[in-house]
C-alpha positions as CSV (number, residue, x, y, z in Angstrom):
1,X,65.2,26.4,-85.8
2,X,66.0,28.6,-89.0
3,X,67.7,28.6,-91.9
4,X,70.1,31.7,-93.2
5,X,71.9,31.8,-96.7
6,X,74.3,34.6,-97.3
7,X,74.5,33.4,-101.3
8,X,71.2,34.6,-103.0
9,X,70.9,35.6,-106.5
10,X,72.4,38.8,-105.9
11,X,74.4,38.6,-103.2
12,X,71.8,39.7,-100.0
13,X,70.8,37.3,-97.7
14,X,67.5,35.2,-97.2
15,X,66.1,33.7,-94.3
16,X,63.7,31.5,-92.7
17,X,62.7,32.4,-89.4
18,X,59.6,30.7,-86.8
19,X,58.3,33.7,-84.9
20,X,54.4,33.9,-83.8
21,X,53.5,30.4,-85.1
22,X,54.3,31.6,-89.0
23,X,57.7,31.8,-91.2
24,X,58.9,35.3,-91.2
25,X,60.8,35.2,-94.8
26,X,63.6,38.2,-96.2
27,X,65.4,40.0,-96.9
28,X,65.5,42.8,-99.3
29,X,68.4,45.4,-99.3
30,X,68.1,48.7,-101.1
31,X,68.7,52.5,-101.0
32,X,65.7,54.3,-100.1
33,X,64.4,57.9,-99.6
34,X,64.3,58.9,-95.9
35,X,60.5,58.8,-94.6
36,X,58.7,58.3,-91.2
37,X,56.3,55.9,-93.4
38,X,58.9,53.1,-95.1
39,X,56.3,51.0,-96.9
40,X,57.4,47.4,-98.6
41,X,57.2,46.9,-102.9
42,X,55.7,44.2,-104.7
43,X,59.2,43.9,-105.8
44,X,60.2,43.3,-103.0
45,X,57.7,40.7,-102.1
46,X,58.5,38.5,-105.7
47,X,62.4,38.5,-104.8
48,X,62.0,36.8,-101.4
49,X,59.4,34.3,-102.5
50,X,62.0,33.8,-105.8
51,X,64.5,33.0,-103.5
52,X,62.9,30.6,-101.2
53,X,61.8,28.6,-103.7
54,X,65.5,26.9,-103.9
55,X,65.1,26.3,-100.2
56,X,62.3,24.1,-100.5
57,X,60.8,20.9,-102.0
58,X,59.4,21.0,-105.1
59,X,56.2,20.0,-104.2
60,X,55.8,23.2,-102.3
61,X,54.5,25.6,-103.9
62,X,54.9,29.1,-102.2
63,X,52.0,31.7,-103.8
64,X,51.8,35.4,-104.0
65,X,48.3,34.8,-101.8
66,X,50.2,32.8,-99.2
67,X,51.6,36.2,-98.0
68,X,50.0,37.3,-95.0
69,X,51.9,40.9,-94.3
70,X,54.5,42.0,-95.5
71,X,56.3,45.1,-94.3
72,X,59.9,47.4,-94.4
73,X,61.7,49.4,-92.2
74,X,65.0,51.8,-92.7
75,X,68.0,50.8,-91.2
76,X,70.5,53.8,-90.9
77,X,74.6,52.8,-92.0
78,X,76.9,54.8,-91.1
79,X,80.3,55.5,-92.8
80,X,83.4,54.5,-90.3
81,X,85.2,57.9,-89.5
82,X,88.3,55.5,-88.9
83,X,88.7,54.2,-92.0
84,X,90.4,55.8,-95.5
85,X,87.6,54.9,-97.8
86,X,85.2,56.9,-97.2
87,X,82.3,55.0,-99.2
88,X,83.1,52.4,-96.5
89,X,79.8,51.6,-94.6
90,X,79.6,49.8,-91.1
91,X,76.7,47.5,-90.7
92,X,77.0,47.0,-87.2
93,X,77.4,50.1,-85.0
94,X,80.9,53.0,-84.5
95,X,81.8,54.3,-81.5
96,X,83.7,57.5,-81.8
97,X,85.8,59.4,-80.0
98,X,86.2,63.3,-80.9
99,X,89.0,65.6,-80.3
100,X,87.1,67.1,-77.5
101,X,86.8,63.8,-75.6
102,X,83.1,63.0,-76.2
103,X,81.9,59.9,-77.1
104,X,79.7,59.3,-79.6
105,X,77.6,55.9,-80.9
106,X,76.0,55.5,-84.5
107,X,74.6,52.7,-86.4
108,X,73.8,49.5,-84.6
109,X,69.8,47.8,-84.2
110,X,67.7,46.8,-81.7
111,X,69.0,42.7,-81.7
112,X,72.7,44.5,-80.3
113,X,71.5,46.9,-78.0
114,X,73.1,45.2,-75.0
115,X,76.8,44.8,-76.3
116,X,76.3,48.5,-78.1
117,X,75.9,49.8,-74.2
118,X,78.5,47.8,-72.7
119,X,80.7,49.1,-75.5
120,X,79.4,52.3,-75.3
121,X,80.4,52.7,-71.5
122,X,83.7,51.2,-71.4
123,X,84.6,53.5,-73.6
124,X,83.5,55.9,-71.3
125,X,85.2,54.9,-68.5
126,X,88.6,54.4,-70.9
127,X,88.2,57.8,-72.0
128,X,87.4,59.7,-68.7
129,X,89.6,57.7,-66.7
130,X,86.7,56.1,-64.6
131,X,87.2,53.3,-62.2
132,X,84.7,51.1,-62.1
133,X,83.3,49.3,-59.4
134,X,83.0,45.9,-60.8
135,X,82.8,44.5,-64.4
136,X,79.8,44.8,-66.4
137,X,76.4,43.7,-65.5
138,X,73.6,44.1,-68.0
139,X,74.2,40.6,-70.1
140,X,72.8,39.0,-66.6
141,X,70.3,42.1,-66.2
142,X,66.5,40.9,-65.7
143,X,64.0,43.1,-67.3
144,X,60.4,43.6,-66.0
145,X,58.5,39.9,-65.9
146,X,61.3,38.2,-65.6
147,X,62.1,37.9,-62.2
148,X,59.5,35.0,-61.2
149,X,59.3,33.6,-64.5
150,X,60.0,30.1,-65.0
151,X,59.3,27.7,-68.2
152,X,56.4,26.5,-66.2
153,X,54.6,29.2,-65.7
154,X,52.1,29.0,-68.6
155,X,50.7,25.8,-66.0
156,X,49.9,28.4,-63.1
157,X,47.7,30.1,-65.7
158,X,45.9,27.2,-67.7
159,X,45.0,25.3,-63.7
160,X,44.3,29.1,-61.6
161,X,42.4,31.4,-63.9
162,X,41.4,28.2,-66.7
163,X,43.5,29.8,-69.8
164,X,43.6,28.2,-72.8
165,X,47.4,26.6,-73.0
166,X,48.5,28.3,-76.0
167,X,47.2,31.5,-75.2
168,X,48.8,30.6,-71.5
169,X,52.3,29.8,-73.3
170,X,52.0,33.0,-74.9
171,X,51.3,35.4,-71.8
172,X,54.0,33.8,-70.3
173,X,56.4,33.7,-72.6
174,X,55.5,37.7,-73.3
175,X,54.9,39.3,-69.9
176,X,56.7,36.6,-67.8
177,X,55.0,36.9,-64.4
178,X,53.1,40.3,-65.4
179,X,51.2,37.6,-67.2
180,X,49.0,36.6,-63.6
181,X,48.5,40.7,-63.4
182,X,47.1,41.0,-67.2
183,X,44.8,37.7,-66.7
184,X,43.3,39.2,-63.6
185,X,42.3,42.2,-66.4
186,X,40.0,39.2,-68.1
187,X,36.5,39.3,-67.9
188,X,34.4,35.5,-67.9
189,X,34.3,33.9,-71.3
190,X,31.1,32.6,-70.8
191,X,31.9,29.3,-71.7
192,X,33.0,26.1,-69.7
193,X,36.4,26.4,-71.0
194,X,38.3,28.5,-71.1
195,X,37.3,30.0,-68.2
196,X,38.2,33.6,-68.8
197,X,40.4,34.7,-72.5
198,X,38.6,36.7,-74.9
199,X,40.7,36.9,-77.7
200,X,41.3,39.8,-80.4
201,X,41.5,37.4,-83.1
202,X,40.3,33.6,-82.7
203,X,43.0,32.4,-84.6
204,X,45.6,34.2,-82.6
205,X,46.7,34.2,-78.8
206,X,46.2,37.7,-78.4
207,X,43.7,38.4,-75.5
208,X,41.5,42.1,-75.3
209,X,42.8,42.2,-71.7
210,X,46.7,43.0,-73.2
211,X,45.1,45.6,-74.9
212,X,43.8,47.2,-71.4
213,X,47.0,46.5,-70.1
214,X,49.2,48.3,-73.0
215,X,46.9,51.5,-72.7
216,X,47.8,51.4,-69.1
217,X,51.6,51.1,-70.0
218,X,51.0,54.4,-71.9
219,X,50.3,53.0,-75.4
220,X,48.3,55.7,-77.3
221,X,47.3,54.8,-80.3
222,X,45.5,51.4,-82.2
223,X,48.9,51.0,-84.0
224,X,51.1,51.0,-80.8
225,X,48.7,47.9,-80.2
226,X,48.5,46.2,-83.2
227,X,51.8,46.4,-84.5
228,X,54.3,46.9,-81.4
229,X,52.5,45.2,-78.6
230,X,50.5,42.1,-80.1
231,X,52.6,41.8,-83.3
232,X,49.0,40.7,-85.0
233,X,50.0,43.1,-87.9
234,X,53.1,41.2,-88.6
235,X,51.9,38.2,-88.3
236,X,48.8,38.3,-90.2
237,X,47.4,42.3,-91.5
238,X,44.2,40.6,-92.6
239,X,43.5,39.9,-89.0
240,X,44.8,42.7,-87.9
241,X,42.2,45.0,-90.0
242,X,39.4,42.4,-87.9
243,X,40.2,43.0,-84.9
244,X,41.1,46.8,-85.5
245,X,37.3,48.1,-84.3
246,X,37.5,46.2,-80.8
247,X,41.0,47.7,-80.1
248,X,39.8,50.7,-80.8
249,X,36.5,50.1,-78.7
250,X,38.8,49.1,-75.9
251,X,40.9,51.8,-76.0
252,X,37.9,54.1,-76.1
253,X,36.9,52.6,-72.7
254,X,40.4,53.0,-71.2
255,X,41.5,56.2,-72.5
256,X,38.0,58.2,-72.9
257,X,37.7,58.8,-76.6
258,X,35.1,60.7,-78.0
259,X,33.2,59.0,-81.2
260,X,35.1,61.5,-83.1
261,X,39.0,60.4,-81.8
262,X,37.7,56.6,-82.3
263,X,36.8,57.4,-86.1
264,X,40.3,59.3,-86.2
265,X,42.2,55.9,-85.0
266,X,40.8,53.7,-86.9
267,X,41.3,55.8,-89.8
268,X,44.9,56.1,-89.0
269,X,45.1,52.1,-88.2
270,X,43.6,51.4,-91.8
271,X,46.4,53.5,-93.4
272,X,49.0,52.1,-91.4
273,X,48.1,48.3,-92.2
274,X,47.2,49.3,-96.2
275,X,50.5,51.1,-97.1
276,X,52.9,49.9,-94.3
277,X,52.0,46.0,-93.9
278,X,51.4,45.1,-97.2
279,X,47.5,45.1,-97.4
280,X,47.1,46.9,-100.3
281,X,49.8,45.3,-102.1
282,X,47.4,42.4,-103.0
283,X,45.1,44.5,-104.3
284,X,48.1,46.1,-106.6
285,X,48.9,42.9,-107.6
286,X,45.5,42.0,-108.5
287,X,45.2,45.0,-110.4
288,X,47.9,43.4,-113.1
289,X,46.4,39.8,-113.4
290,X,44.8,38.9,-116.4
291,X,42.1,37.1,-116.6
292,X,42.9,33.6,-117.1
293,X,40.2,31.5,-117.3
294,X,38.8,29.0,-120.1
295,X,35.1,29.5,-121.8
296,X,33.8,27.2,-119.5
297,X,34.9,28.4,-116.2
298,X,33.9,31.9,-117.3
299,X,30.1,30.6,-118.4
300,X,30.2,28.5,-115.1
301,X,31.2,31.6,-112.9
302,X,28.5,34.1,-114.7
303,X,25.9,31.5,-114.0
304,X,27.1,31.8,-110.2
305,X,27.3,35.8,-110.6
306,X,23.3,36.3,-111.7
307,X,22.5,33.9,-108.8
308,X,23.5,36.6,-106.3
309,X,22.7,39.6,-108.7
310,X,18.8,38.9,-108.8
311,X,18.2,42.1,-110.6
312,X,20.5,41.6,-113.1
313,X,22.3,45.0,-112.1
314,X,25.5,44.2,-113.5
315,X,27.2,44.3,-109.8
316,X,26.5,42.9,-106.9
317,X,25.4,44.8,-103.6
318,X,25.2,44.2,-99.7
319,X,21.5,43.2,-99.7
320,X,22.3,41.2,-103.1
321,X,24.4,38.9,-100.8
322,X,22.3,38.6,-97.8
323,X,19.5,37.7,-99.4
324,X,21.7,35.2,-101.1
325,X,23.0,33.3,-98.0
326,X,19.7,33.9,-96.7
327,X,18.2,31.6,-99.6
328,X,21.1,29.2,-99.2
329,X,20.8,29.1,-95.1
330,X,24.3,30.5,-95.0
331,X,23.9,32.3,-91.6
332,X,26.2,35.6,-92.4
333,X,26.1,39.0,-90.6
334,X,26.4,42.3,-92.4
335,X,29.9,43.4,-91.1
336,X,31.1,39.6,-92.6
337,X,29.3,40.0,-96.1
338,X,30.9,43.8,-96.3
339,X,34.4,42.6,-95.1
340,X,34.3,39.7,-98.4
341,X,32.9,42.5,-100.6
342,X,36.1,44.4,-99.8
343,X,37.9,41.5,-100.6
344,X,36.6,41.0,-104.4
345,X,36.1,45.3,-104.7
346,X,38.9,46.8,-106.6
347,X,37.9,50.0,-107.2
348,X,36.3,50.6,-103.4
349,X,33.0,51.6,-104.4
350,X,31.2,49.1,-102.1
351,X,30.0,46.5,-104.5
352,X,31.1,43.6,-106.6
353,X,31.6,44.3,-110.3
354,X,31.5,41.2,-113.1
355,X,34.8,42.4,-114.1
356,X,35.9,42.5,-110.3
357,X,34.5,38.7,-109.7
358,X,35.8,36.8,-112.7
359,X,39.0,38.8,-112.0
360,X,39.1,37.4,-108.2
361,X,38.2,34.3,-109.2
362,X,41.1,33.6,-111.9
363,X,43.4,35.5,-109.2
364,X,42.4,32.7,-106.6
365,X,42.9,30.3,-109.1
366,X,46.3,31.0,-109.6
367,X,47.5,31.4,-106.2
368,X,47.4,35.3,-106.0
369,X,45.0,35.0,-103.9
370,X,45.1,32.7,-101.0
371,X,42.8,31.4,-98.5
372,X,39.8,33.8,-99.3
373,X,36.4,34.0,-97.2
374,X,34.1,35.0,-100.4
375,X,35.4,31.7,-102.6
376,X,35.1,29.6,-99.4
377,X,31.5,30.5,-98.5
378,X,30.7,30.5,-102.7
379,X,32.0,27.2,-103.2
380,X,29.9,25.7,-100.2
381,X,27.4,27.5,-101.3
382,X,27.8,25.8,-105.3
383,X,28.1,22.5,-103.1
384,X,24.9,22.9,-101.3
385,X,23.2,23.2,-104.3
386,X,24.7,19.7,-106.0
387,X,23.4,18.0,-103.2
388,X,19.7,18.8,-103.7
389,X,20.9,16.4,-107.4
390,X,20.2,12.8,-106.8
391,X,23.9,11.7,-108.2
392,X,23.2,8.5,-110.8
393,X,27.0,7.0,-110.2
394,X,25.5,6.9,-106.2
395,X,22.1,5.4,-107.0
396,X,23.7,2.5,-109.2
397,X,22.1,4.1,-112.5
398,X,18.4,4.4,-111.5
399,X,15.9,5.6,-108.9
């Protein structure tokens, strides 16, 4: 179920939609400057979560670090040829017809394109003179997957091959019965259960074998995967930069990249999921947050920052951090440390400033940030250190 509301502030409308087990949340409306690489603003990102607030109880507070992705896209309007005013602007599609007889469609989106065909070749056939053989077929037309689908399906996949229901819901649902061809794609887990799955992301349903299948279907680049086939970019870019270096390596395998193309894509993914999902728009918004923390918090949070900077460098470094989880038995690899240095680093040079630190920490305080990696792993870290304390309140006030 969702929720749409025509009446905002300004007169565009909102909505709440459920789509890949998240809230998709919009819109924005505005002129824009043609470009193959429409990019969303922060703007844009403050009006919607402005105007969902009204929507919603007041003891839900929606953050600026909720925000998972956030993206745009330029829809085309075209003026109606048929009308007098011509400032008027169709929101839905035209079909005209010129003096020469030819027929000619505009506007319209991707949620329409069914009626925009039917449409399209009536008027075809009124124009010509056609006759046609029967009436239209193509709102009962099956596409690809659908033709031995049934809302049962997912069950074949979790008892046969030993999927994981969710991810089995999501084949199905997805690929209808392509989904028993993709699963055969699967190598063993390894594990008891599930039986075969290896997923992209392990919080999403997203399995590396839909990523051999999609090459095979003539996708051709890391983005086709990531943002039109799995939709992990739109549902979540931070996991979507995670599980960018194993689509590549995949697509490596299928397609037979040289180390050289695979740098090249996952180049060209970065970009993509910076500028056009929203990923760097954190980091913009960081940028403008002031420092708001009290005398103690600061003191408290320097302590913490000279734990980890053992040289007293003024920044903190890779090795700085491994050999802090090391002395804290924290068990964390080198790609995890580097991807939570990138978290806190605001100037990309690869290390943690004290600016950068107190800065992230008073942003995850107030809610620009949200669920962060770094603060998790630092506060259980801060924890782990209390408990070594014999607590007085626990021993009744002596030893």
């Amino acid at each position: 179920m969702g929720l749409l509301d025509p009446a905002t502030a300004d007169g565009r409308v909102i909505f709440f939609l459920p789509w890949q087990n998240c809230t998709i949340a919009g819109t924005t409306d505005t002129p824009c400057e043609l470009t193959d690489n429409p990019h969303p603003t922060e703007d844009d990102v403050k009006f919607i979560l402005k105007e969902i607030k009204h929507y919603l109880s007041p003891d839900i507070d929606i953050r600026r670090g909720d925000v998972l992705s956030a993206w745009a896209g330029i829809r085309p309007l075209v003026t109606d040829p048929n009308k007098s005013d011509t400032q008027s602007i169709a929101r839905n599609h035209i079909i005209e017809v010129s003096d020469s007889r030819m027929v000619t469609i505009a506007g319209g989106k991707w949620t329409t394109y069914r009626q925009m065909s039917e449409e399209t070749i009536d008027k075809v056939i009124e124009v010509a003179n056609l006759q046609a053989k029967g009436p239209c077929k193509t709102k009962g037309l099956l596409l690809d997957g659908a033709y031995h689908w049934g809302p049962n399906l997912f069950i074949r996949l979790v008892q046969e091959y030993g999927v994981e229901p969710s991810v089995a819901q999501h084949l199905a649902n997805v690929y209808g019965d392509k989904s028993l061809e993709i699963i055969k794609l699967e190598s063993l887990s390894g594990q008891r259960w599930p039986v075969v799955g290896k997923r992209l992301h392990p919080n999403y349903p997203y399995l590396e074998s839909e990523v051999r299948w999609a090459t095979r279907e003539y996708a051709c680049r890391a983005v086709d995967i990531l943002a039109r086939r799995t939709r992990l970019a739109f549902a979540n870019v931070h996991a979507a930069v995670e599980a960018l270096p194993r689509v590549v390596q995949i697509m490596g395998e299928e397609l037979g990249w040289s180390e050289t193309k695979r740098q090249e894509e996952l180049a060209h993914c970065k970009r993509f999921l910076r500028f056009e999902m929203g990923y760097n728009l954190k980091l913009q918004e960081r940028l403008q947050h002031p420092i708001n923390l009290s005398s103690d918090e600061i003191a408290d949070l320097m302590s913490k920052f000279r734990k980890m900077d053992a040289d007293n460098k003024g920044f903190i470094t890779l090795n700085d951090l491994e050999r802090y989880f090391k002395g804290t038995n924290h068990s964390m690899e080198a790609a995890q440390i580097m991807d939570m240095i990138d978290e806190v680093d605001l100037n990309r040079n690869g290390r943690i400033e004290m600016s950068e630190f107190l800065q992230f920490m008073s942003a995850a305080k107030s809610g620009t940030v949200g669920s962060s990696r770094f603060k998790h792993v630092l506060d259980r870290t801060s924890h782990s250190d209390k408990d070594h304390v014999i607590s007085v309140d626990r021993s009744g006030g002596g030893v």
